[in-house]
N, C-alpha and C positions, 0 to 999 in steps of 0.2 A: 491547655485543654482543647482549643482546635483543632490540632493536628490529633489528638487521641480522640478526638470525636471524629473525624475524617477515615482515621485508623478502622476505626470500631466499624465501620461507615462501609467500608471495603471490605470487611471482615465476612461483614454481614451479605454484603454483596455475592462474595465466594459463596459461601454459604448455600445461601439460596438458587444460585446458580448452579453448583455441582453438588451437593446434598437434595437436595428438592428439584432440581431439574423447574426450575421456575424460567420462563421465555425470558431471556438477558433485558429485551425492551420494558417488560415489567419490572422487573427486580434491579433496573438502573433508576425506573419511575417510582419505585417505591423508596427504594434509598435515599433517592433526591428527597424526596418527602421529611422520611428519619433525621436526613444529617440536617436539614432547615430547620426543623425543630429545637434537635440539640444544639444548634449554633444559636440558639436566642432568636432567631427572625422573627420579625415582629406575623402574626399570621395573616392579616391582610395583605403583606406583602410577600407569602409563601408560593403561591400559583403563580399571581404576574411574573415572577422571576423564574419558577420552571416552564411556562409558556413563552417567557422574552425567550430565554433559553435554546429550546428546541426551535421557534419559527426562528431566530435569525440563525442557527443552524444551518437549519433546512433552508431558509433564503438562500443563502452563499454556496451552496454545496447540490443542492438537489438537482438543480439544471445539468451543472457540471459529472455530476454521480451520474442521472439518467440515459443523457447521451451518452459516455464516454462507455457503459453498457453495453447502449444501441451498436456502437460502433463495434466492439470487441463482436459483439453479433452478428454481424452483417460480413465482417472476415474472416469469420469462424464457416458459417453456414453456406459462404460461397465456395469453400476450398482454397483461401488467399493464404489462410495460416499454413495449412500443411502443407503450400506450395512453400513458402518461406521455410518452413523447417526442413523440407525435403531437399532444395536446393544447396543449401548451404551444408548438409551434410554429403551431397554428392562431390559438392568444389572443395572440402576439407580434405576429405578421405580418408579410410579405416583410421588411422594412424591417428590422426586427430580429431576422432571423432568426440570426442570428450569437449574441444574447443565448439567444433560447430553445434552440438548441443547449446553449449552456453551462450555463443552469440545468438543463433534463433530463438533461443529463449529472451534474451534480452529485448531484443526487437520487440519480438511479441510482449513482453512485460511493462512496455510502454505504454503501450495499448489496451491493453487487458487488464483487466483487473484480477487481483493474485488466486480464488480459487477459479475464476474463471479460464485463466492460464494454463491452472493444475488440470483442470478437466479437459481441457482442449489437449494439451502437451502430452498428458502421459499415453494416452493412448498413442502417439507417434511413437514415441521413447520408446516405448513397451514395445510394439514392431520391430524396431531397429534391433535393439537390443534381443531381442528372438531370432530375427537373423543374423546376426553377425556375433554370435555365441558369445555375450559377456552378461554379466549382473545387472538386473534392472538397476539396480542401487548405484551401480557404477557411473552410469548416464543419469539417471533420477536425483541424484545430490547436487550435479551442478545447475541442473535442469532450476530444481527448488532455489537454488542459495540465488539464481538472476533474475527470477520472479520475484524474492521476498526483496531484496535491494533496491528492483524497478518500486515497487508498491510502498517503502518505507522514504525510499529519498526523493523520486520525482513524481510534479505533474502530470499529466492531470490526475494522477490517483488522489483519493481523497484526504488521505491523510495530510502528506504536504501542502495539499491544494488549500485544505479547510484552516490547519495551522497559519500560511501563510497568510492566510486573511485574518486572523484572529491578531496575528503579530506586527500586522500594518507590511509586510514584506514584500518586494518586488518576486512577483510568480515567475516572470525568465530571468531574474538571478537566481532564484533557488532551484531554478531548471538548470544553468550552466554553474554553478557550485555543486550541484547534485550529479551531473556526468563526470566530474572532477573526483567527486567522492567515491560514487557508484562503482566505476570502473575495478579501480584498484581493490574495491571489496570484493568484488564477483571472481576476480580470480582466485585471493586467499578463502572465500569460504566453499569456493567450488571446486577447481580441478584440484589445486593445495591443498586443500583440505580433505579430499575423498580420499588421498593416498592414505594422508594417518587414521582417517575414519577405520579401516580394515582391520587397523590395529586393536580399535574397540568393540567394534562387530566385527570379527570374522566369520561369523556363521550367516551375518545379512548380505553381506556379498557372493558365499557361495550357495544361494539358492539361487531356482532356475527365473529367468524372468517371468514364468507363466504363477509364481505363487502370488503373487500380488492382486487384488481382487478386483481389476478393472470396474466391473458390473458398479462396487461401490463409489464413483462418482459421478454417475449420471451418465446420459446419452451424450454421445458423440459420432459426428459425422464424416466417415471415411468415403474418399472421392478415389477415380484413376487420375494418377497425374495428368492426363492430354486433359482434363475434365474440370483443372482449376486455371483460375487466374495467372498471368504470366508474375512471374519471378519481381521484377521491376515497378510493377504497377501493383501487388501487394504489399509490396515490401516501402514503396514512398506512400501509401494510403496510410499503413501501420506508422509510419512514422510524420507526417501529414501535423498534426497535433504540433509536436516537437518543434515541426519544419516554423511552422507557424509562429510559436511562441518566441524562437530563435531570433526573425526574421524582425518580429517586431519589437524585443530588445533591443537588438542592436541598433535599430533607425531610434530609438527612442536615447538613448547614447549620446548620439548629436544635437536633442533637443535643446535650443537656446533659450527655453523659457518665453518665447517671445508670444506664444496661446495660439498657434497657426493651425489652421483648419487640420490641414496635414496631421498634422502632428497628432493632432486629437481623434482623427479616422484609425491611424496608426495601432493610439492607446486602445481603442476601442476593440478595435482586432485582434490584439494581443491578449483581451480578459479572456481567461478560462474558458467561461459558459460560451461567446464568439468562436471562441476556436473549437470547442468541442464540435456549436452547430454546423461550422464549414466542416471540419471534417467530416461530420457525421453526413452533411448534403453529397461529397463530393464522394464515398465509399458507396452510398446508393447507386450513383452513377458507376463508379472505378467496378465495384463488384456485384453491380446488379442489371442497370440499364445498359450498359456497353455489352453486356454478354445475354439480355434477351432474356432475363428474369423476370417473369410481369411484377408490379409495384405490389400486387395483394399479397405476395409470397414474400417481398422484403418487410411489407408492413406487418407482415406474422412473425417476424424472425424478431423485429423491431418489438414488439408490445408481449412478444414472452421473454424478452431480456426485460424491459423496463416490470412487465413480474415477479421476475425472480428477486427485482434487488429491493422489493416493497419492504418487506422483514430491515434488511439492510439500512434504509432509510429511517426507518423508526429507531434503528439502534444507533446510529447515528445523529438523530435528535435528541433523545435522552441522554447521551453523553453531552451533549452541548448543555442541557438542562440542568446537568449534574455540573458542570463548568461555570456557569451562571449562578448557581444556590454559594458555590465555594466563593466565586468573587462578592456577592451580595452581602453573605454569611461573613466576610473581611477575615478569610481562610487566609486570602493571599496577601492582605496587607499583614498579618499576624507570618508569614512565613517571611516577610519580606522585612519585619522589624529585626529578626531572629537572626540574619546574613548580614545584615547592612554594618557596613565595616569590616565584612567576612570577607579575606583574601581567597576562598574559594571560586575558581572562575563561573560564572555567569552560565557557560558552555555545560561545563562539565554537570552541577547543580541541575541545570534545567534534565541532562541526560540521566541524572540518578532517579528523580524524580518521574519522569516517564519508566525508567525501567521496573522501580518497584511497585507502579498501579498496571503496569502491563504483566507483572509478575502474578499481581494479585486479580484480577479479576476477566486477562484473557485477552481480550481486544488490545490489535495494534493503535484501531483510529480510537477508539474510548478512550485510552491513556494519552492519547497525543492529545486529545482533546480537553481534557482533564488536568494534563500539567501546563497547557497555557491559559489554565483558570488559574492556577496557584503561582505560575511565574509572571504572568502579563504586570503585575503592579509593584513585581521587583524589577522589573525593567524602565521604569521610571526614573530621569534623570540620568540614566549610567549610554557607556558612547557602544554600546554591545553592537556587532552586527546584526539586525532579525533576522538577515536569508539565514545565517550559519546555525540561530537559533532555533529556526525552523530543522535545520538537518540535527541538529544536538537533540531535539525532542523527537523524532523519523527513528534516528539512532537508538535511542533508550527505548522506545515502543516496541521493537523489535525483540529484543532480548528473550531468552528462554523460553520459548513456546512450551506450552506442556498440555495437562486435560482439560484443564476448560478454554483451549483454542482450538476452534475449528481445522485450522492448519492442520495441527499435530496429528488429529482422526484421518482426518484424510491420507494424509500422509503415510501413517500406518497402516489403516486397509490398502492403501494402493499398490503399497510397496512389500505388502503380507509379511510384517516387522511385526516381531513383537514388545510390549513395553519397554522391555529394558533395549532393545535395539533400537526403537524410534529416540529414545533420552539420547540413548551415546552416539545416535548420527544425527536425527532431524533436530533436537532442542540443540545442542553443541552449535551445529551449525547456527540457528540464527543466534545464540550466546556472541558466537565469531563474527558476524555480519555486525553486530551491535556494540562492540568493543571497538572494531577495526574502523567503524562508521566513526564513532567518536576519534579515537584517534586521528583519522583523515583531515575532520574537523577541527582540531587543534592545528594543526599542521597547514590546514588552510588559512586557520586564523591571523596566524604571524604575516600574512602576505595580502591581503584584502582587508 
């Protein structure tokens, strides 16, 4: 009966989400409500648990979510992103321009967060691609497939970021598991895979790049080249985070246990929310004070990112809330009596589980969120790794975009796709990103 109260639970969810057009933040607070009920909770303990929920959510996540915003803002708004995309398209050349798409895109998807990528990127894309006479969709697929990979496997995006805290997991192992993973995805669901894409649209590749409806993702700000940030110093600010994370994995490797000052500076440095604030100090400077920006115009740039992602934030507590009612509700000790002795791997289980609440109700971080409510208490006593658990749950989040993801809209207006074109390239695609991801993960597992 849990799982069919869960069921009914997500149903209901859909439902009101794309039938009723109800704000997702609602209709994930109202759910949590429903399924607490039908799981028996006692009702004096029905709020405390979707309030522990959301605030330790939002605890672990909101620093880390707000800056790492700010930051994608601050290299957007100075001209640092389009200098990186622009560069790296000129050192490729025509020939390969498919590749340096996909690398500037990655860089930047480290940084950014995945629609904020989309808005920033396509407008570039869309230029390029008008000049040098090929299909938006051509440059656009792999554009998307190194955004959705950056945002489902690594740091600091919030999915990995918020999982790995939920699964007790080291944040720069699942950062350097996750370039291990990412990689190899980004080529098969991007240049690999836009060849056979044609096969399925051929009518979405030979439209001109001017049908795709820029207008529909928001303002974006085009510079002259001599006008942005040097090449070098955007491109280590974007990647600055990362650098960070790297740096203090590895010195923490040699830790001997022994409680040394050091050491514990080190740790400190290397938490998420640390790294997001240096980078986010050091991009003020790299893309604003070094070039003569006064502070009022960065601190505008800065407090209409941390607006835009207010909505974001709520919907991301409510998944946590919704995470909290399943584990209080004993969803996941009842999921976890059901396996136990089940030779089904650990890995895979966790990824089926995320892909079919990321099926049903849309959000990558909701379902990520959502299935280490129902796995965290099967992971008890067993020797699983959490980083890889973290990428097996990233992995199955991703899968099948459709109508009730934001993505998929986007996507489709941008690219002036219609339904049955956006299915047989944009959902395919992350379908492949989320197969290939799990795969990876197995394949890693035998060796870590």
């Amino acid at each position: 009966m849990p799982l069919v109260i869960v069921a009914l639970g997500i149903i209901v969810l859909l439902i009101l989400i794309m039938k009723f057009n109800v704000n997702t933040f609602i209709s994930l607070v109202v759910v949590s409500f429903l399924i607490a009920l039908a799981l028996g909770m006692p009702i004096n303990e029905i709020v405390k648990s979707i309030e522990s929920g959301m605030g330790g959510t939002l605890g672990s996540i909101s620093l880390v979510f707000g800056l790492g915003a700010i930051l994608g803002k601050l290299i957007a708004d100075s001209g640092g992103a389009q200098r990186i995309a622009m560069t790296l398209i000129d050192k490729f050349g025509l020939k390969y321009i498919q590749w340096a798409v996909v690398v500037a895109s990655f860089i930047l998807g480290i940084a950014l967060f995945f629609e904020v990528g989309l808005v920033l990127l396509i407008p570039i894309v869309y230029q390029i691609a008008k000049q040098i006479k090929v299909s938006f969709l051509h440059l656009g697929l792999p554009m998307a497939a190194a955004l959705s990979v950056t945002h489902g496997f690594l740091p600091p995006h919030p999915g990995p970021t918020v999982i790995a805290n939920e699964f007790g997991a080291n944040v720069g192992l699942v950062l350097l598991y996750g370039f291990i993973v990412a990689i190899p995805t980004v080529i098969i669901a991007g240049p690999v895979f836009t060849k056979f894409a044609r096969k399925f649209a051929p009518k979405a590749f030979d439209k001109e790049s001017t049908s795709g409806s820029i207008a529909s993702i928001g303002e974006t700000k085009q510079f002259k080249l001599e006008d942005t940030p040097g090449f070098g110093i955007s491109a280590f600010t974007a990647l600055f985070p990362v650098l960070l994370m790297a740096f203090s994995t590895i010195i923490k490797l040699v830790d001997d246990g022994s409680g040394s000052v050091f050491f514990d500076v080190v740790t400190m440095i290397g938490a998420p929310t640390t790294v997001m604030l240096l980078s986010v100090l050091l991009a003020i400077y790299t893309m604003g004070i070094a070039r003569k920006i006064p502070m009022k115009q960065l601190m505008e740039s800065a407090e209409s990112a941390v607006r835009a992602i207010g909505m974001m934030l709520l919907i991301l507590g409510a998944g946590g809330a919704l995470k909290q009612v399943l584990i209080n509700g004993g969803v996941g000790d009842y999921v976890a009596a059901i396996f136990e002795g089940s030779s089904i791997s650990p890995l895979v289980l966790t990824w089926l589980i995320a892909a079919v609440i990321r099926i049903a109700q849309g959000s990558a971080t909701v379902a990520a969120l959502t299935t280490a409510g129902l796995v965290i208490p099967m992971m008890a006593g067993t020797d699983v790794n959490f980083e890889l658990m973290v990428l097996a749950t990233g992995a199955g989040s991703i899968i099948a975009s459709h109508v009730n993801d934001t993505g998929f809209w986007i996507v489709k207006e941008s690219f002036g796709l219609t339904m049955k074109e956006t299915f047989a390239t944009w959902t395919v695609l992350e379908t492949i990103i989320s197969v290939a991801g799990l795969g990876f993960v197995l394949i890693l597992s035998l060796f870590v």
